[in-house]
C-alpha positions in Angstrom: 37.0 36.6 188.6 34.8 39.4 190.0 33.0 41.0 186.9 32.4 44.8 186.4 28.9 45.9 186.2 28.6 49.2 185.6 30.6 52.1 183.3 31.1 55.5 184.4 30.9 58.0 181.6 30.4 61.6 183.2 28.9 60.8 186.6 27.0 59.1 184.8 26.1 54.8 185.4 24.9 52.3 183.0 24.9 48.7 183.1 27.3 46.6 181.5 25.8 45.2 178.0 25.7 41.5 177.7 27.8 41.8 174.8 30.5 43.6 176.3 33.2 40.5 177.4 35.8 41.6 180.2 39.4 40.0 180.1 42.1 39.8 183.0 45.4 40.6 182.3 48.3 40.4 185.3 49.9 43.9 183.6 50.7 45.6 186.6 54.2 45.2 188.4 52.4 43.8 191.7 51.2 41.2 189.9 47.5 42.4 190.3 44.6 41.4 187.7 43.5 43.5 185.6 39.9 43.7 184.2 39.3 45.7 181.3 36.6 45.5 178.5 37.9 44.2 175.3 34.9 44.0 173.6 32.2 46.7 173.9 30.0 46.0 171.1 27.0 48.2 172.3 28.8 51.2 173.5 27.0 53.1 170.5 23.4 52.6 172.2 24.7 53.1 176.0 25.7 56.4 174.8 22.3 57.2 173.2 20.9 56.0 176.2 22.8 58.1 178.4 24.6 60.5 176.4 27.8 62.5 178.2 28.0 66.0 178.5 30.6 66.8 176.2 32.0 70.0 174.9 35.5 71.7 172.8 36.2 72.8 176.9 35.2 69.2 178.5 38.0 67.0 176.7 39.3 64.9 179.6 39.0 61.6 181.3 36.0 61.3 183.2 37.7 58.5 185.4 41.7 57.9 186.5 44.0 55.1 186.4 43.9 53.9 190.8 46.0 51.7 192.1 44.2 48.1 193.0 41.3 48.5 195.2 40.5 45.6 197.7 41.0 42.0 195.4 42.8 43.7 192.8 40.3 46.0 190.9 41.3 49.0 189.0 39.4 51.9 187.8 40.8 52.2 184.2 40.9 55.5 182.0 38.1 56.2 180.0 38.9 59.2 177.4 35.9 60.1 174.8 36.6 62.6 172.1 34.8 63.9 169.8 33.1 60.4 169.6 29.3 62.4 169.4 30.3 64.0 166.3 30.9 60.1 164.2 26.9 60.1 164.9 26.4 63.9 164.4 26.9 64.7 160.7 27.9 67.9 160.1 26.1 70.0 157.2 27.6 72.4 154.8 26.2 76.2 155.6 23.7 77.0 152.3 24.4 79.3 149.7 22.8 82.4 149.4 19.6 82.2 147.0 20.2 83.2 143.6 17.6 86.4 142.6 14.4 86.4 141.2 14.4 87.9 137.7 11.4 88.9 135.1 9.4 89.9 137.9 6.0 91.7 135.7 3.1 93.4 137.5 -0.2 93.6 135.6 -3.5 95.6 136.4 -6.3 93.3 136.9 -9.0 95.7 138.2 -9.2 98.7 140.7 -8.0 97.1 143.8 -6.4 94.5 142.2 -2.5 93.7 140.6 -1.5 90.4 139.9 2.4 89.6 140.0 5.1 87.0 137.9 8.4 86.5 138.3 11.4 83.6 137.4 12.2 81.5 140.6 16.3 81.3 139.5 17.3 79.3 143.4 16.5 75.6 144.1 17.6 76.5 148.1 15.2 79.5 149.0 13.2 79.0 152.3 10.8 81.5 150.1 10.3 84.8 148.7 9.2 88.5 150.0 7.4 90.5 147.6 7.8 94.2 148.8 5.6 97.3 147.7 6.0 100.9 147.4 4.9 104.5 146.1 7.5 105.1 144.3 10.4 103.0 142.5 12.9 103.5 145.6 10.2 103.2 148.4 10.0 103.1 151.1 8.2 99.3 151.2 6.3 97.4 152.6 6.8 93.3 152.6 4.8 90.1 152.1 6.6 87.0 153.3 5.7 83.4 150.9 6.4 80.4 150.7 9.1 78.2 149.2 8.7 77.6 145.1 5.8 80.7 144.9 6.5 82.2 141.5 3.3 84.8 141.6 1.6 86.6 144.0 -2.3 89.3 143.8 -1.9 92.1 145.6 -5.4 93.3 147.1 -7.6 96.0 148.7 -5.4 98.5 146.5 -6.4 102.2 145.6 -8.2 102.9 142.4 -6.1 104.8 139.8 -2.8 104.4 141.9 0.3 103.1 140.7 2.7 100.7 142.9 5.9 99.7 142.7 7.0 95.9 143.5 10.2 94.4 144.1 10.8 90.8 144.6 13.4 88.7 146.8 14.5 85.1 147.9 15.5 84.4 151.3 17.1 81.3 153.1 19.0 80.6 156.3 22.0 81.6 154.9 20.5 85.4 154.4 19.0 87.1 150.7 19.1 87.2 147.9 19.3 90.7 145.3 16.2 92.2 144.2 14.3 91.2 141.0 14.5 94.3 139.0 11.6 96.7 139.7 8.0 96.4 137.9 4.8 98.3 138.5 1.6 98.8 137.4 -1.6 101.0 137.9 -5.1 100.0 139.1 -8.2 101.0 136.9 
């Protein structure tokens, strides 16, 4: 019995796995052999190794069912759906952040205000701490990292007050505001 070598999974050739056993069954009407895999044991790793292109708008065979070519071959159907996503887990979209809260802003010296607030979210990528000349702006933003619960604002103006407003921020989008704090430098 002549032994099949290679696979074709879209366009695309690998050798034949030692593990993978072919069988010969006279099925066809003629009374033809044929050879088909019945055990394919590393299939998982000869898709690794040479994944298919596959996509919701590429579902079909990538080979057809021919009659017997010379000593009775066949090319059998090969049909692989959705077979990428058993080794693709797929991950629930995050939840928005929950807001800061108790955000406080305290005077340290002239040019200097140091800031507090309640990190309420275990899934924020981080926080934005935005300032302003007045409660309702405009502001401008300082992006920090993930867990930061307190932040010193720097190079400020002597005897100015600012406004600060704190938020949390993931791939899903923000979070609400902290509520509103502000302070005035000596």
């Amino acid at each position: 019995m002549a032994k099949t070598n290679v696979l074709l999974i879209d366009d695309k050739s690998a050798a034949r796995p030692p593990s993978a056993h072919a069988t010969t069954a006279r099925s066809n009407r003629a009374g033809h052999p044929q050879e088909a895999f019945r055990e394919f044991a590393d299939l998982p790793s000869l898709l690794k190794n040479n994944p298919p292109q596959m996509n919701h708008m590429n579902h079909r065979p990538t080979t057809k069912l021919c009659p017997p070519l010379g000593a009775g071959r066949f090319i059998l159907p090969l049909l692989l759906l959705g077979v990428l996503n058993l080794t693709t887990p797929v991950q629930a979209r995050p939840t928005l952040p929950a807001a800061p809260s108790n955000l406080s802003a305290s005077s340290v010296s002239s040019s200097r205000i140091d800031l507090r607030w309640q990190d309420n979210s275990g899934n924020e990528s981080g926080f934005v701490v935005q300032r302003g000349s007045s409660s309702s702006g405009p502001w401008s933003s300082t992006s920090l990292s993930v867990n930061v619960t307190s932040y010193s604002d720097t190079g400020l103006n002597a005897n100015t007050t600012y406004y600060y407003r704190v938020y949390a921020y993931n791939s899903r989008g923000s979070s609400g505001y902290s509520g509103v704090a502000s302070a005035t430098t000596g």
